[in-house]
C-alpha positions as CSV (number, residue, x, y, z in Angstrom):
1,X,-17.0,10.3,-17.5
2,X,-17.1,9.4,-13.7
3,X,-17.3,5.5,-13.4
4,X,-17.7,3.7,-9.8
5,X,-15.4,0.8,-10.4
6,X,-12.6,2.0,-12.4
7,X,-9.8,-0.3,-14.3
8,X,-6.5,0.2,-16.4
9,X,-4.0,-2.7,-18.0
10,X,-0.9,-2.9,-17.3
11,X,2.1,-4.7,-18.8
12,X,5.1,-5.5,-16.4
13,X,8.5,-4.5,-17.5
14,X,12.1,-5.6,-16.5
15,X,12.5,-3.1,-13.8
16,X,9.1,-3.9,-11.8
17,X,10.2,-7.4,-11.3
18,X,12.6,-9.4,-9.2
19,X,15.4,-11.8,-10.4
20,X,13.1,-14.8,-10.8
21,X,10.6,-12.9,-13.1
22,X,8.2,-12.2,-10.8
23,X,6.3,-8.6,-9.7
24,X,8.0,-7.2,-6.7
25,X,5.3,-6.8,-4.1
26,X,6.9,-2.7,-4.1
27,X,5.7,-2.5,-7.3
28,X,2.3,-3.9,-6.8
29,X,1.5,-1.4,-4.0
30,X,3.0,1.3,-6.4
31,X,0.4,0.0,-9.5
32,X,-2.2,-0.4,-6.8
33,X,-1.7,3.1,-5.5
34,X,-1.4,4.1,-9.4
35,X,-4.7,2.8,-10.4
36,X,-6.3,4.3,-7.5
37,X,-4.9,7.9,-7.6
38,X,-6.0,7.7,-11.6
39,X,-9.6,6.7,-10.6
40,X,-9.7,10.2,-7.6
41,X,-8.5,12.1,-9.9
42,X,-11.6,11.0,-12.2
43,X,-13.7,11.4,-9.1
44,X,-12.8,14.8,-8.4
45,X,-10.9,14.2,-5.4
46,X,-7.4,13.6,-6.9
47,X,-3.8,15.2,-5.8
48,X,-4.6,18.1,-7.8
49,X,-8.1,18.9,-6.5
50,X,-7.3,17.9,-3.3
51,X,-3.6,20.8,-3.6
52,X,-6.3,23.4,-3.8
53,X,-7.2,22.7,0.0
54,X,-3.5,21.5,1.3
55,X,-5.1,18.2,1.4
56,X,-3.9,14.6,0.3
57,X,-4.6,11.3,0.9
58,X,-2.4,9.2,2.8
59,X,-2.5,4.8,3.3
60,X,-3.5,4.0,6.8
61,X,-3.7,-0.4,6.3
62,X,-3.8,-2.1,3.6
63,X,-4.5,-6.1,2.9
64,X,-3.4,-7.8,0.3
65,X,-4.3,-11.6,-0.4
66,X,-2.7,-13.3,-3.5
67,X,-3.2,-16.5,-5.4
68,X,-0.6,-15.9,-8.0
69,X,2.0,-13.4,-9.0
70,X,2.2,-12.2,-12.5
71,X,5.5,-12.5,-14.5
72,X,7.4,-10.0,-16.4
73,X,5.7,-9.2,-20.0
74,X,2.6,-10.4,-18.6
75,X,-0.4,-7.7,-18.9
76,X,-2.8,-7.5,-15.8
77,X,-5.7,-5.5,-15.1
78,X,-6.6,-4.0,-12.1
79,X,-10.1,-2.8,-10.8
80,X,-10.6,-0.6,-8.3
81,X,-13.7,1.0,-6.3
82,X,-14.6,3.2,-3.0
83,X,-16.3,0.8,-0.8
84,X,-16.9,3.6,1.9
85,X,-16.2,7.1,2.6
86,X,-17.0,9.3,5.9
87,X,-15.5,12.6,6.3
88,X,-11.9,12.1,6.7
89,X,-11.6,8.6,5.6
90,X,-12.1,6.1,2.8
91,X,-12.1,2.2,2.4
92,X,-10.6,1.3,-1.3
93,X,-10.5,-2.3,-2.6
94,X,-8.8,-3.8,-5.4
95,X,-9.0,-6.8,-7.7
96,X,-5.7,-7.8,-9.8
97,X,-6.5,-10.5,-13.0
98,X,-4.3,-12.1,-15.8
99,X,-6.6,-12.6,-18.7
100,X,-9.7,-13.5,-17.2
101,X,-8.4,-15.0,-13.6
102,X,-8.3,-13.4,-10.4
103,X,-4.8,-13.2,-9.0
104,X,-5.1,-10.7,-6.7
105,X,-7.4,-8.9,-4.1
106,X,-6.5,-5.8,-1.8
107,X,-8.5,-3.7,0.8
108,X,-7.1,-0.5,1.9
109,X,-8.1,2.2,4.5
110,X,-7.0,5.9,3.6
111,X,-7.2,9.0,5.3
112,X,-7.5,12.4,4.3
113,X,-4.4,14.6,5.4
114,X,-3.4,18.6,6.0
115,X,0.2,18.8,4.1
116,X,0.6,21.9,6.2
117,X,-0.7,21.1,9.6
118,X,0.7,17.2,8.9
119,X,-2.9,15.8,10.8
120,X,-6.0,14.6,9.5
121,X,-9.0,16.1,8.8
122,X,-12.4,15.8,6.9
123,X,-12.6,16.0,3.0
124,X,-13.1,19.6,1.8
125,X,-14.3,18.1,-1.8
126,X,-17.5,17.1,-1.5
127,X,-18.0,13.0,-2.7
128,X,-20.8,12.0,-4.8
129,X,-22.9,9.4,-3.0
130,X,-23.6,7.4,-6.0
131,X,-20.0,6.2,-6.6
132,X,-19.4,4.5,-3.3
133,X,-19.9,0.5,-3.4
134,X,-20.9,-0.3,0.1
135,X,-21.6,-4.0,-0.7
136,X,-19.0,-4.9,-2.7
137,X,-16.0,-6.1,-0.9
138,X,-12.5,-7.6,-2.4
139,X,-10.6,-9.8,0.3
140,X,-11.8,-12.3,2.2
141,X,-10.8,-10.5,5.6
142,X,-10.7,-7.2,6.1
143,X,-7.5,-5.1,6.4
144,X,-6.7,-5.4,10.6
145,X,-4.7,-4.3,13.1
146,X,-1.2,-5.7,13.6
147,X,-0.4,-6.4,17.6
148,X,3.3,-5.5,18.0
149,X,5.4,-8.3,18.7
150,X,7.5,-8.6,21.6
151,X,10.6,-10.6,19.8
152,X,11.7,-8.5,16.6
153,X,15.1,-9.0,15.8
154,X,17.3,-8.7,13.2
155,X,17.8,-5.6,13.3
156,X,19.6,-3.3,10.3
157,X,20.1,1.0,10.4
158,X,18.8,3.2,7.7
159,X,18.7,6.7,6.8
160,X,15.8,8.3,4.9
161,X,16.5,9.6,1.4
162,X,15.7,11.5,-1.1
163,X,14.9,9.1,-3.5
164,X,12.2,7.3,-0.8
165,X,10.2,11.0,-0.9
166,X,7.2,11.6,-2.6
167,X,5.2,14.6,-4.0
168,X,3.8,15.1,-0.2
169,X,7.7,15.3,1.2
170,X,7.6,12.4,3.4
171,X,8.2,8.4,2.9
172,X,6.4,7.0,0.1
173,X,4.1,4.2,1.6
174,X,5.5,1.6,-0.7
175,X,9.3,2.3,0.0
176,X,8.5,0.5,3.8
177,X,8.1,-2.6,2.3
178,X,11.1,-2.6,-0.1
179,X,13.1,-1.9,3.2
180,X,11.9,-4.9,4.8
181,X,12.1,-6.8,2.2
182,X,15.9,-5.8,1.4
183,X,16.7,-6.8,5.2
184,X,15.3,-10.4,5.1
185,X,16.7,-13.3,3.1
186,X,16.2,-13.7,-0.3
187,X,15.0,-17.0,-0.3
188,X,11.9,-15.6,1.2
189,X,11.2,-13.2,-1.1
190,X,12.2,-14.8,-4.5
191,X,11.8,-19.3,-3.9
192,X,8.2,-18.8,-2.6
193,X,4.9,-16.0,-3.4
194,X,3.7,-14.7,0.1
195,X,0.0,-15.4,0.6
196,X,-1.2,-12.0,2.4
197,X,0.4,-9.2,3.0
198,X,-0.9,-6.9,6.3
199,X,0.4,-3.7,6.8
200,X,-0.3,-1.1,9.1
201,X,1.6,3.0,8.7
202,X,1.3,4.7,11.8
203,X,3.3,7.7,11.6
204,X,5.0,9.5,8.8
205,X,9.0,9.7,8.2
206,X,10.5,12.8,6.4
207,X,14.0,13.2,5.0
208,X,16.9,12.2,7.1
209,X,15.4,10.2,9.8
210,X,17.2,7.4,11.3
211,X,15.0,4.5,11.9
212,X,15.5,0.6,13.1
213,X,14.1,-2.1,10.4
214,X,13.9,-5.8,12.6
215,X,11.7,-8.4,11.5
216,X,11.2,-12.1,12.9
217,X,10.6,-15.3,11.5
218,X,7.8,-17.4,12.6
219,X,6.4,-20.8,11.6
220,X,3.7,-19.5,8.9
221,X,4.8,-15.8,9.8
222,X,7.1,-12.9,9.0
223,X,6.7,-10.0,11.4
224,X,8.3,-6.6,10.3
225,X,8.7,-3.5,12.4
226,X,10.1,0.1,11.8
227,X,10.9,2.4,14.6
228,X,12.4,5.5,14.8
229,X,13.9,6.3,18.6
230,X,10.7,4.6,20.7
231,X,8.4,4.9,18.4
232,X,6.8,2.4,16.2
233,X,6.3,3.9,12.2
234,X,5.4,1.3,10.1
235,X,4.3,-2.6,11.1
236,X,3.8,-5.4,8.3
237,X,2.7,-9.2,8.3
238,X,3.1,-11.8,5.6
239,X,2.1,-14.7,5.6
240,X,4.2,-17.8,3.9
């Protein structure tokens, strides 16, 4: 049975969370991305639909604004809807809760992708109408473009592996932000829950690709960058 706003519970284990007990933001992209992927593939526009045509979806920006993180052993729900849909693109929001409170809200902007000529391109599946949700929105801004910032530092070498591919052979969206993460202190990550997350993918990474991770400090600010020779890949903001 197709439903517009689709949900599933979920109870956090050991390995989703960090040392202080808390959901690593990784894994709530990945359940986010879970819970979505569950509700296309109810839609008839899933990974498997979408094979038939060499097509998949791919994250374009995502924001995330959180009130609370949930703890291990903890069972969340998350709700999730198409907002809008136009030919090769899609706006998906989100809502997290714990028991009956809202923890969590996400908006994210997807586009529809040729795995064989790697660019965009419009939906060969046709979209019921009915199932978009044009009025109802999640966060309380919209997911935005990030402005590049002039002073990244910190800068740390990687390697693409393996291990960071997914089913569509290049970097899995949510392996960018475990590799900023793993570069900044840990004080950030684990004494204090970030307030928003912005991130913005610009251009796909494949297997053995050596990129630059910097990020930079501000006062309510951390800026993250990715780049691989000139290019910028991947740019993320969290607020503190």
């Amino acid at each position: 049975m197709k439903t517009e706003i689709y949900s599933d519970t979920y109870r956090l284990n050991f390995s989703q969370c960090y040392a202080n007990g808390k959901l690593k933001y990784s894994e709530l992209s990945n359940l986010l991305q879970l819970v979505a992927s569950d509700h296309a593939e109810q839609l008839g526009f899933g990974y498997r639909e979408m094979a038939k045509y060499d097509q998949s979806w791919v994250l374009s920006r995502v924001r995330i604004e959180i009130d609370k993180l949930p703890s291990f052993l903890e069972e969340i729900r998350i709700y999730t809807w198409v907002q809008d849909f136009l030919g090769n693109r899609s706006i998906r929001n989100f809502e997290v809760y714990l028991e009956n409170q809202k923890i969590i809200t996400a908006s994210s902007f997807w586009a529809v992708f040729n795995v064989k000529t790697r660019k965009s391109e419009n939906l060969a599946i046709n979209i019921d109408q009915k199932i978009i949700q044009p009025e109802k929105t999640a966060t309380k801004h919209v997911f935005k473009r990030i402005e590049l910032s002039e002073d990244i530092s910190n800068i740390v070498n990687y390697t693409t592996k393996l291990s960071d591919l997914d089913i569509v052979n290049h970097v899995n969206n949510v392996k960018y932000t475990d590799w900023c993460l793993d570069v900044l202190p840990s004080k950030f990550v684990l004494k204090e829950t970030f307030k928003t997350i912005d991130i913005n993918y610009l251009k796909e990474l494949k297997l053995g690709e050596d990129v630059k991770i910097g990020y930079a400090i501000r006062d309510t600010f951390i800026d993250f960058s990715i780049n691989r020779e000139e290019k910028t890949i991947f740019l993320m903001q969290i607020s503190i």
